[in-house]
C-alpha positions as CSV (number, residue, x, y, z in Angstrom):
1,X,-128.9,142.2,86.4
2,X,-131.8,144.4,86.0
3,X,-132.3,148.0,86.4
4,X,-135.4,149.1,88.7
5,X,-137.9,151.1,86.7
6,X,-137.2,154.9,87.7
7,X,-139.5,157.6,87.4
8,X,-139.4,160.1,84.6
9,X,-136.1,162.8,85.9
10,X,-137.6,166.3,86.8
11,X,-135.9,169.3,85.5
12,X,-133.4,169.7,88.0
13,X,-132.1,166.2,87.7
14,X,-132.3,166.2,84.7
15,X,-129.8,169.4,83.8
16,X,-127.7,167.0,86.2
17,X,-127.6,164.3,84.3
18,X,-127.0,165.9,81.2
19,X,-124.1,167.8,82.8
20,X,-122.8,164.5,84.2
21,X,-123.3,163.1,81.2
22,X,-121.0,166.1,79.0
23,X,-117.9,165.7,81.6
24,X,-117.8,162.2,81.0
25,X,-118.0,162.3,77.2
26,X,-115.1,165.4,77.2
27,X,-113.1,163.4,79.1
28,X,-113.4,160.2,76.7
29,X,-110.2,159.8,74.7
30,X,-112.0,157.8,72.1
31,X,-112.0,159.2,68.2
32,X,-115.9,159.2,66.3
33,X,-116.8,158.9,70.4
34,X,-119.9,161.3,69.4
35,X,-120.7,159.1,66.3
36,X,-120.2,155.9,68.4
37,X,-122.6,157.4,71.4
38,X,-125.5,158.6,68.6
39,X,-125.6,154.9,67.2
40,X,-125.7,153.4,70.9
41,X,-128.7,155.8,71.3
42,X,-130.3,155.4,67.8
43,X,-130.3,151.4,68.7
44,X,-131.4,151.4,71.8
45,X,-134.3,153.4,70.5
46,X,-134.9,151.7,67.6
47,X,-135.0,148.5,69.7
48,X,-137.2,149.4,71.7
49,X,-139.5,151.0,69.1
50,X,-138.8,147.8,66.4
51,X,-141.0,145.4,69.2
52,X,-144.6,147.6,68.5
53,X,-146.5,145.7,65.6
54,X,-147.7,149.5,64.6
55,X,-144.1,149.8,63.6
56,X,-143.9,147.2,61.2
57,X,-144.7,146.6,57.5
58,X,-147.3,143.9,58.7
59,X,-149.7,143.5,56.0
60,X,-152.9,142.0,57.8
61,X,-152.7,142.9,61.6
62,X,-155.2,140.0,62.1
63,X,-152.7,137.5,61.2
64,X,-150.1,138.9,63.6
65,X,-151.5,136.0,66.3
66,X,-150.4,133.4,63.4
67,X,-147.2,135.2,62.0
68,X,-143.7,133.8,62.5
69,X,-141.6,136.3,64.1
70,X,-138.0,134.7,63.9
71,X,-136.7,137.0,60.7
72,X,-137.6,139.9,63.6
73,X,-135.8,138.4,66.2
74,X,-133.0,137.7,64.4
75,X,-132.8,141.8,63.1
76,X,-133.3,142.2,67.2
77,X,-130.2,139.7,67.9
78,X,-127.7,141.7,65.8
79,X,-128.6,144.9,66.9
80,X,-128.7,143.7,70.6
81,X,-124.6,142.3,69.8
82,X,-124.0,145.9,68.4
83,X,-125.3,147.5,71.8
84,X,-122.9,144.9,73.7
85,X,-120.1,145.7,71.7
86,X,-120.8,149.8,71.6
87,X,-121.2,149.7,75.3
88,X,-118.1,147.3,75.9
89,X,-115.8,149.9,73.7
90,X,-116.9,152.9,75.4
91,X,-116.6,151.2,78.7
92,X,-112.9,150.8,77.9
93,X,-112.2,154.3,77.5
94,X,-114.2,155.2,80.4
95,X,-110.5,153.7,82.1
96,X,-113.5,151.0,83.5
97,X,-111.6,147.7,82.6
98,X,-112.6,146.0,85.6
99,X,-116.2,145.5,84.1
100,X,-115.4,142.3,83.3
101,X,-114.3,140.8,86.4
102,X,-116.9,142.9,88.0
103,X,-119.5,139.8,86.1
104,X,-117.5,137.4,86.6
105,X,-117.3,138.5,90.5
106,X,-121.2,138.8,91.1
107,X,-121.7,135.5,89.1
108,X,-119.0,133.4,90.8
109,X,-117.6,134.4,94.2
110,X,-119.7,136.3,96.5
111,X,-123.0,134.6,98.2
112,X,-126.3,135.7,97.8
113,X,-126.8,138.6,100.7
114,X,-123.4,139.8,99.4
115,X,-124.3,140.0,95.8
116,X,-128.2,141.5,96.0
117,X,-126.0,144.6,98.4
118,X,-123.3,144.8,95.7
119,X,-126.3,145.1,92.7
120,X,-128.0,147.5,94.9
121,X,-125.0,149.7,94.5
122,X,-124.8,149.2,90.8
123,X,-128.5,150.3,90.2
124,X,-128.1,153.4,91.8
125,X,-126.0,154.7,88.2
126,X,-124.4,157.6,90.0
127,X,-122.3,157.9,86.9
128,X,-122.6,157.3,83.7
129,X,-120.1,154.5,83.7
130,X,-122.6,152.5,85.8
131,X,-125.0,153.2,83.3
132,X,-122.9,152.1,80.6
133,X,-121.7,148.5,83.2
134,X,-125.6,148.0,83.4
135,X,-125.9,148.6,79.9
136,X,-123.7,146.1,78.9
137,X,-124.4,143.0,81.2
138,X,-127.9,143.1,80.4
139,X,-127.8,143.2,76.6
140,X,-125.3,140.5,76.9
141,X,-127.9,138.6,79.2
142,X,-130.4,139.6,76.7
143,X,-128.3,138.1,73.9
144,X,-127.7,135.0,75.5
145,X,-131.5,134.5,75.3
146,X,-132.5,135.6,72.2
147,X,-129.3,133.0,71.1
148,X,-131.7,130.1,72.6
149,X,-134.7,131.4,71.2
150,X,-133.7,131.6,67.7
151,X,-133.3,127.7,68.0
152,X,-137.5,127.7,68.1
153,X,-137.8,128.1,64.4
154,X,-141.2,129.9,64.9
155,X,-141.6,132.3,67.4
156,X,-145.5,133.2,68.2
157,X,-146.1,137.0,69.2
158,X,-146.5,136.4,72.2
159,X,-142.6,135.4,73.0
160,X,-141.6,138.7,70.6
161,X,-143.8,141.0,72.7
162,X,-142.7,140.0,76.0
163,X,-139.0,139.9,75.2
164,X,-139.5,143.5,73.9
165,X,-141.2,144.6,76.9
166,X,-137.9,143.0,79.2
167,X,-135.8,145.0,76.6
168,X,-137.9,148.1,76.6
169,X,-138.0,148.1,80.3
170,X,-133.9,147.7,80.7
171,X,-133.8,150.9,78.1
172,X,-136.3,152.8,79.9
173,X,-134.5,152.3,83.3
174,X,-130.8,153.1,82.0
175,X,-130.1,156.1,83.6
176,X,-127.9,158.1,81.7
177,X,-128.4,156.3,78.2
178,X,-132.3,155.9,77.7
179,X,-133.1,157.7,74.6
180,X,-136.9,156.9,75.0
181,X,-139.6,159.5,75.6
182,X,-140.6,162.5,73.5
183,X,-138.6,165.0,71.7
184,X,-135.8,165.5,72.8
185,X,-131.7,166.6,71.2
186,X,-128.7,165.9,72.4
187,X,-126.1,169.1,71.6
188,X,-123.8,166.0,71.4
189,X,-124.4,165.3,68.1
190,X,-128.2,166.9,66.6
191,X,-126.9,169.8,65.2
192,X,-127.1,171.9,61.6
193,X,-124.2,171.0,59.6
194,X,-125.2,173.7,57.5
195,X,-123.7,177.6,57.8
196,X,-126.8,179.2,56.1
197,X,-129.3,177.1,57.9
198,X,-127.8,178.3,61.4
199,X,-128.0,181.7,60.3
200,X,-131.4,181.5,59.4
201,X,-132.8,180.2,62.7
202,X,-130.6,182.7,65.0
203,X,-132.0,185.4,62.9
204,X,-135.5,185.0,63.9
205,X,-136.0,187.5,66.3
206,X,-138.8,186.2,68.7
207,X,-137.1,183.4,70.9
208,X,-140.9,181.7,70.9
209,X,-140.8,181.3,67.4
210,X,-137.1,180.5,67.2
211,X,-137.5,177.7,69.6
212,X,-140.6,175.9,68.1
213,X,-139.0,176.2,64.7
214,X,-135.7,175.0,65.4
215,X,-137.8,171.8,67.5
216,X,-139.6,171.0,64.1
217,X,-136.6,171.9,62.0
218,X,-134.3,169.6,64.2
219,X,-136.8,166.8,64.2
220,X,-136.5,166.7,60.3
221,X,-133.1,166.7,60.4
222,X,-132.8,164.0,62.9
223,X,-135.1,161.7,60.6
224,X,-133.0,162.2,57.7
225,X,-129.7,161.1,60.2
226,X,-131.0,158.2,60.8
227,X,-131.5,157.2,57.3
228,X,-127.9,157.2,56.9
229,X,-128.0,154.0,58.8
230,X,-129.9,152.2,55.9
231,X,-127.4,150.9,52.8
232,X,-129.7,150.0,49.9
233,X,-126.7,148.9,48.0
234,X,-125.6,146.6,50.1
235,X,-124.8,143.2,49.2
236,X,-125.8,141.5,52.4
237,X,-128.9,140.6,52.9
238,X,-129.3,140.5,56.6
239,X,-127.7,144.1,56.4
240,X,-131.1,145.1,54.1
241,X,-133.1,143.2,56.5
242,X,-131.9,145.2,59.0
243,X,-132.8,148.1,57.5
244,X,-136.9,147.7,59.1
245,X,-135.1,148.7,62.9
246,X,-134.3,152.1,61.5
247,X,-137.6,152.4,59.6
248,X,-139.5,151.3,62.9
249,X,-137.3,154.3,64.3
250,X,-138.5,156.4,61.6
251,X,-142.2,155.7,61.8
252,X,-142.7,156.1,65.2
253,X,-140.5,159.2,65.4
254,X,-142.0,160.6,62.5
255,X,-145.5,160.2,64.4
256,X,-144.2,162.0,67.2
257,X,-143.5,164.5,65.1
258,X,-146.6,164.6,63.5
259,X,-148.3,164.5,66.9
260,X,-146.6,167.8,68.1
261,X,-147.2,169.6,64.9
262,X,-150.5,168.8,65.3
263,X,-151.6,169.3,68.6
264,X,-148.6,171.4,70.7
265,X,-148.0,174.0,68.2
266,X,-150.9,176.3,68.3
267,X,-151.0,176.0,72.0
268,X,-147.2,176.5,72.0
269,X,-147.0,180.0,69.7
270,X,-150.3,181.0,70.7
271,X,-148.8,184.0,72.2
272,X,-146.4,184.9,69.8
273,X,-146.5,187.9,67.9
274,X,-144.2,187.3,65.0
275,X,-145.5,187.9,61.4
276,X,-144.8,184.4,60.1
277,X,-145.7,182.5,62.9
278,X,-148.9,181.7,61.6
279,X,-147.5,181.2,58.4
280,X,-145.0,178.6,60.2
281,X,-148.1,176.9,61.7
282,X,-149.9,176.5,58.3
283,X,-146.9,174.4,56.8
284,X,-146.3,172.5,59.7
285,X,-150.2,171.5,59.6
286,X,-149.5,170.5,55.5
287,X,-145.9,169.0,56.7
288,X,-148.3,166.6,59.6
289,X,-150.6,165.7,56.9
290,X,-147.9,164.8,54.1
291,X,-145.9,162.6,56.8
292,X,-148.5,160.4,56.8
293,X,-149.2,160.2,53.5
294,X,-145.4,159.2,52.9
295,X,-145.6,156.8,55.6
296,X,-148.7,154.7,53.8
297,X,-146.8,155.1,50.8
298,X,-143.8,153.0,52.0
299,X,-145.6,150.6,54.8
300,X,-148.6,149.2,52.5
301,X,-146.5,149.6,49.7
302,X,-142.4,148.9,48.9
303,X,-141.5,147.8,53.1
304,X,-144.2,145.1,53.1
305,X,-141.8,143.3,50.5
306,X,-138.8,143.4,52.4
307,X,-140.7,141.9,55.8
308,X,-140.9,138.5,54.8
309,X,-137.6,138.6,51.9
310,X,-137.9,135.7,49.7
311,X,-136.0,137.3,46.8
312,X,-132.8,139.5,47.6
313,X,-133.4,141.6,44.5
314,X,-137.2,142.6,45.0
315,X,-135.8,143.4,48.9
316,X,-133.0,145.7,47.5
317,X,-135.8,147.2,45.6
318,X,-137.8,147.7,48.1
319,X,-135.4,149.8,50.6
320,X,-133.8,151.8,47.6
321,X,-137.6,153.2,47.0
322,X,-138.1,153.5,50.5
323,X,-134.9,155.2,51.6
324,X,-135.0,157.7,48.0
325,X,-139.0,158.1,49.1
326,X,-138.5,159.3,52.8
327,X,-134.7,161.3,51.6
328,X,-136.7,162.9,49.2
329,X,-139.6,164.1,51.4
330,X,-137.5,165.0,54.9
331,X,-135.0,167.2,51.9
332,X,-137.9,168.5,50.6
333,X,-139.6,169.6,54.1
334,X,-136.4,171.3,55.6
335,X,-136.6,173.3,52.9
336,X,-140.2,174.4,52.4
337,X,-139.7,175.4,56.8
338,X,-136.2,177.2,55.8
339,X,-137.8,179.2,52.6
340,X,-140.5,180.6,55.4
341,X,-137.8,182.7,56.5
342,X,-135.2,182.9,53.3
343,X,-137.3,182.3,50.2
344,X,-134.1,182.9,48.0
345,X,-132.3,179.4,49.4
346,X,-132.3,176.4,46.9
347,X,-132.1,173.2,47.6
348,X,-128.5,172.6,46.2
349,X,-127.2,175.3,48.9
350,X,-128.4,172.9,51.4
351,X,-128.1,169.3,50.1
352,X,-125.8,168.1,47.0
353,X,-128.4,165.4,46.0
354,X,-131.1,167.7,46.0
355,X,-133.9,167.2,43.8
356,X,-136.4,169.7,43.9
357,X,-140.5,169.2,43.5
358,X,-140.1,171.1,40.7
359,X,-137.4,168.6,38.7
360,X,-139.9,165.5,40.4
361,X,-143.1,166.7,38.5
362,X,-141.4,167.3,35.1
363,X,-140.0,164.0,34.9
364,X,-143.3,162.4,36.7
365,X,-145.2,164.4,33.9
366,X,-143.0,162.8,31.0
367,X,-142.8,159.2,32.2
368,X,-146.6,159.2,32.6
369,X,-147.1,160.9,29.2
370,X,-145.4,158.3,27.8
371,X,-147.5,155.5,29.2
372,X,-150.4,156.7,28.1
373,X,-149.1,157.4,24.3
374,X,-148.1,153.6,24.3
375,X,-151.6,153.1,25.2
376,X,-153.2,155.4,23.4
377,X,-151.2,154.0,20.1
378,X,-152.0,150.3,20.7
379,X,-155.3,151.4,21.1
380,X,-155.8,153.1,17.9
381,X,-153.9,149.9,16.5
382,X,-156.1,147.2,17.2
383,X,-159.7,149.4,17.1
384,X,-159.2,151.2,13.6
385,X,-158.3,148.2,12.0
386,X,-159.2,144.4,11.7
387,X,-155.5,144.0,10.8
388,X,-154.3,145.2,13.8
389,X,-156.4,143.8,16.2
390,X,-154.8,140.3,16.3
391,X,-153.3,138.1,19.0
392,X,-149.6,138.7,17.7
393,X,-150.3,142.5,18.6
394,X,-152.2,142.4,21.5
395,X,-149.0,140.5,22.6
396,X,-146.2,142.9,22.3
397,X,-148.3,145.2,24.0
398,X,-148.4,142.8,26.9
399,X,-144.5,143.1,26.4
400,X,-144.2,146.5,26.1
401,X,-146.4,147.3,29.2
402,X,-144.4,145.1,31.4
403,X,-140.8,146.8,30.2
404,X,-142.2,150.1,30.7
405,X,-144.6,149.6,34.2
406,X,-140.5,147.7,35.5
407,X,-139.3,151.1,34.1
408,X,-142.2,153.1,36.1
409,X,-141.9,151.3,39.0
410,X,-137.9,151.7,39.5
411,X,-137.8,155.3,38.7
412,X,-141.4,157.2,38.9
413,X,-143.6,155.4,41.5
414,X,-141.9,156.5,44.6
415,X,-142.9,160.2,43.4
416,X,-146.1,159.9,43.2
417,X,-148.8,160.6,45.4
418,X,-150.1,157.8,48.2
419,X,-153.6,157.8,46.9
420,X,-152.8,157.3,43.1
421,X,-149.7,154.7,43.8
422,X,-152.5,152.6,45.0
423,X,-154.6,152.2,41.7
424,X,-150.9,152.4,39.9
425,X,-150.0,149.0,42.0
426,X,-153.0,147.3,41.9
427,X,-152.5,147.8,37.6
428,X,-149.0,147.1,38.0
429,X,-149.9,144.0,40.4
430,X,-152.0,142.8,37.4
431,X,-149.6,142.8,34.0
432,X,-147.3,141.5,35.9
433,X,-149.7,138.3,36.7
434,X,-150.5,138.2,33.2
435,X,-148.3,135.6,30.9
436,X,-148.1,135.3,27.2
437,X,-150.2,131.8,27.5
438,X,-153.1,133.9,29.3
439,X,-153.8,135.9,25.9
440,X,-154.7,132.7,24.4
441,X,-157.7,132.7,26.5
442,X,-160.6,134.8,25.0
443,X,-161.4,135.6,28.4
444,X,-158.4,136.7,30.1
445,X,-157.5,138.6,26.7
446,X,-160.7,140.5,27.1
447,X,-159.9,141.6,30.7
448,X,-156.5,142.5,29.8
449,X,-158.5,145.3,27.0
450,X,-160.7,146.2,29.6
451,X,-157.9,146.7,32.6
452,X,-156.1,149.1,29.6
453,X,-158.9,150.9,28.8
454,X,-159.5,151.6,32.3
455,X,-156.6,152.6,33.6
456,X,-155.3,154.1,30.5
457,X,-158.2,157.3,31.6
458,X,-157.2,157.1,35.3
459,X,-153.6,157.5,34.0
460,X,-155.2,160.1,31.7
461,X,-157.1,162.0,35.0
462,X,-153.8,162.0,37.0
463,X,-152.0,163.7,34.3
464,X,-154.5,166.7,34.4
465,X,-154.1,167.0,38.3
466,X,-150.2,167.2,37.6
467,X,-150.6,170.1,35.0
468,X,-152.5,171.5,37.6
469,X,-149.4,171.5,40.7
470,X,-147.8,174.9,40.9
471,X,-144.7,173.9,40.1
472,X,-145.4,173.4,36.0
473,X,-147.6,176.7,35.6
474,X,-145.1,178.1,33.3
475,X,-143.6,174.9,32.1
476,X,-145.6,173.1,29.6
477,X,-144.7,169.5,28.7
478,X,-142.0,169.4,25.9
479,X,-143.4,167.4,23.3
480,X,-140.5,166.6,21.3
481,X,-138.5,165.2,24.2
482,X,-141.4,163.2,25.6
483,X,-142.1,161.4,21.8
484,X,-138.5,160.2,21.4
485,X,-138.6,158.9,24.6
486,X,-141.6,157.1,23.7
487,X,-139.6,156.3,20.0
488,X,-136.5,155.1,22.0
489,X,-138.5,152.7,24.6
490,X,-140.5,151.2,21.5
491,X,-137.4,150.6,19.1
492,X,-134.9,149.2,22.3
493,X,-137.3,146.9,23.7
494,X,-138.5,145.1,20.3
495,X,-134.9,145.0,19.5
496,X,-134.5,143.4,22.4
497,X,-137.2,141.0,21.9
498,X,-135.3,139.7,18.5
C-alpha cells in the first residue's frame, strides 16, 4: 500500500494536524510514548536523509557508480524493522488492534474493485491512527524487499537510490508522521531541559529576537539529542555501524542549519531593534562557518573509517572521535548563543561533561609541546654528534613517534582545527606506514629525517597560532608540568620496549 504524494499542508491544516496529532498522543496510555514518538521521527528522517551520497563518508564521489552498497542497505534494513516495530507498538495503544487483520483482509478476501475502494479510504489519513496503519504496512512491505535484496551481495547505486526514493516518498506522504522538510519542533519532545536556559530566552524582550534565537538555539539542541542515539562503547558492531544513519541526520540537519543562519537571518531580524541582535547575527555567521569546518573534520577524516569497517577497533575509534568532536562543538555553541545574553553562565551550569575551549587549548597546547620537544631532542641527538646519529637511534625515535602520534590521535586530534588535522593526518598516515625494516634502507631513512624536520616546524607554526587564541592570553604554558609529561612518556614507553 502506498500513500499518494500530498502537497505541502498550508497553515491552517497544518495547526489541524498538529492539534489532531496532541489529542491522540494525550490520550495514549503508553509510558516513554514521547521518547518512543521522537525515535519514530528521528528514523524516519534519518532514513530518508541516510539514501543522499552527500550524506555519507564516501571518500571518492567518482567511485560511487563502482561502490558496493550492501553494508548501507543493511544499516537501512534494521532501522526500517525498528520503524515496523515502533509503529506496531504505538498502534496497539492507539486501542487499533484490528491492524493486523486489516492486512490480512485487503491481501486475502476482498476482490480487486473492493480493495482499491477500501485503500482509497485508508489514504485519506483522517487520523493519525491511519497514518500510523499506513506507516506500518509499508515499512513492513519495504522490509520484505530489502530482505531479498540483501541476498545480491553487491548492490550498484542505482538499486540504493531508487529504493530510497520509494522510501523517501512513503515518508514524505505520511500524513501525520513525516518529519521531512525544514525546521521545524515538535513541543512534544524539543524542549530546554535546563531552568536557566528557559529563563534566559523568555527574558529577551523583543518577541523578533526571541523567536529567531530560540529557532537557532533549539536547532543546536536538537543536534546534540540526536547524538544520544550513537553508543561508541558499544560492543556490537552492527550497532557502531549504525551509528552513520544518525550522522547522515546530523549532516544534513546541521546544513539546514547552517543554511538559515546564513541566508534567513538578516532578512528575518532586519527590523529588529534590539541591542544584541546584531551581535546575535555576528555569532550565528561564525557558528555557520565553524559547522562546516567540524563537518570536514569528521567526513574526510575519522567517519570515512567506519564506512567500509574492516577492523571493529579502528571503527570504535572512529565514532568515539566523532561523537566527542560534534558533543564538544554543539556544547560549545549553545553556550557561546546563551553567554550573548548571560555572560556570567559556565558551561558546567548547563552540561555536567562540559569541557570548556578554554580547558581544550591548555591541554592541546601541552600535548603538542610535547611532540615537538621529543623532536626537537632527537634532533639535537643525532645532529650534534656522530655518536648519536646511528641507526639504533633513529629507531627508537620511529618508536617513540608512533606511541606518542596513537597517544595524539586518541586524545588531541579531534580538538584541533579542520585545516591543520589535515597536515597532522597526512604525518600521522606516514609513521604509521613506516616499519623498523624501512630504516634499513638509506633512502626511506632519509625521508623519515626529512618528513621530521618538516613537520616538526609546521608543528612548531601551529603552536604559535595557539598562544595566539584568546583563551591562553593570561595563561602561559607551564613548563614544569609539560617536561614531566614529556619525562614520563620517554621513561614508560622504553620500559615498555624492554
Amino acid at each position: 500500500m502506498s500513500a499518494p504524494v500530498q502537497t505541502p499542508p498550508v497553515e491552517g491544516e497544518l495547526e489541524e494536524i498538529i492539534r489532531q496529532r496532541q489529542e491522540w498522543l494525550d490520550q495514549l496510555k503508553l509510558d516513554y510514548k514521547e521518547e518512543m514518538l521522537f525515535e519514530l521521527e528521528i528514523l524516519l528522517k534519518g532514513l530518508d536523509r541516510f539514501f543522499n551520497i552527500q550524506n555519507l563518508p564516501i571518500a571518492n564521489m567518482e567511485q560511487v557508480v563502482s561502490f558496493n552498497f550492501l553494508t548501507e542497505l543493511e544499516i537501512v534494513q534494521g532501522f526500517v524493522d525498528r520503524v515496523t516495530r515502533l509503529s506496531q507498538r504505538l498502534l496497539e495503544n492507539s486501542h487499533r488492534h484490528d491492524y493486523q487483520f486489516r492486512r490480512y483482509v485487503e491481501a486475502q478476501l476482498l476482490d480487486d474493485l473492493t480493495r482499491n475502494r477500501w485503500r482509497e479510504v485508508s489514504l485519506k489519513q483522517d487520523r493519525p491512527e491511519d497514518s500510523l496503519f499506513l506507516l506500518y504496512s509499508s515499512f513492513l512491505n519495504l522490509g520484505e524487499i530489502i530482505k531479498g535484496l540483501i541476498q545480491l551481495k553487491h548492490v550498484p547505486y542505482s538499486l540504493f537510490y531508487n529504493l530510497g526514493s520509494l522510501l523517501s516518498r512513503e515518508v514524505a506522504a505520511n500524513r501525520f508522521f513525516s518529519p521531512v522538510g525544514e525546521i521545524m519542533f515538535r513541543p512534544e519532545y524539543d524542549r530546554v531541559g535546563n531552568r536557566l536556559v528557559t529563563r534566559i530566552v523568555k527574558a529577551i524582550t523583543e518577541p523578533l529576537l526571541q523567536k529567531n534565537f530560540s529557532v537557532v538555539l533549539l536547532a543546536f539542541y536538537r543536534l546534540l539529542h540526536y547524538l544520544h542515539f550513537i553508543d561508541p562503547q558499544t560492543d556490537q558492531a552492527q550497532a557502531l555501524k549504525s551509528s552513520l544513519l544518525f550522522f547522515a541526520l546530523i549532516a544534513s540537519e546541521s546544513r539546514h542549519l547552517t543554511e538559515f543562519m546564513e541566508r534567513n537571518l538578516a532578512q528575518n531580524l532586519r527590523p529588529s531593534s534590539h541591542p544584541k541582535s546584531q551581535e546575535f547575527l555576528q555569532l550565528a555567521d561564525s557558528l555557520a562557518f565553524q559547522v562546516g569546518m567540524e563537518l570536514k573534520k569528521i567526513y574526510h577524516g575519522e567517519l570515512q573509517k567506519a564506512a567500509q569497517p574492516t577492523n571493529s577497533d579502528l571503527m570504535r575509534a572512529a565514532i568515539e572521535n566523532s561523537h566527542g568532536v560534534l558533543q564538544n562543538f554543539f556544547q560549545q555553541s549553545i553556550m557561546q548563543l546563551v553567554r550573548l545574553f548571560a555572560p556570567e553562565l559556565q558551561g558546567e551550569d548547563i552540561f555536567t561533561s562540559f569541557v570548556s575551549r578554554r580547558q581544550q587549548s591548555v591541554k592541546l597546547r601541552e600535548d603538542l609541546w610535547v611532540l615537538r620537544a621529543l623532536m626537537d631532542k632527537f634532533e639535537e641527538i643525532t645532529e650534534t654528534s656522530v655518536q648519536g646519529a646511528t641507526l639504533s637511534t633513529y629507531l627508537k625515535y620511529l618508536q617513540l613517534q608512533k606511541a606518542y602520534i596513537r597517544f595524539l590521535d586518541r586524545e588531541t586530534a579531534p580538538m584541533l582545527r579542520y585545516g591543520d588535522l589535515i597536515e597532522f593526518r597526512k604525518y600521522f598516515d606516514f609513521i604509521r606506514g613506516l616499519s623498523a625494516d624501512d630504516l634499513h634502507l638509506m633512502d626511506r631513512l632519509d625521508r623519515f629525517k626529512m618528513e621530521s624536520k618538516f613537520f616538526k616546524i609546521f608543528v612548531e607554526t601551529t603552536l604559535g597560532h595557539l598562544e595566539n587564541r584568546c583563551e591562553l592570553q593570561d595563561l602561559p604554558l607551564d613548563d614544569k608540568a609539560a617536561e614531566l609529561h614529556l619525562k614520563r612518556f620517554i621513561t614508560r614507553e622504553m620500559a615498555a620496549a624492554h
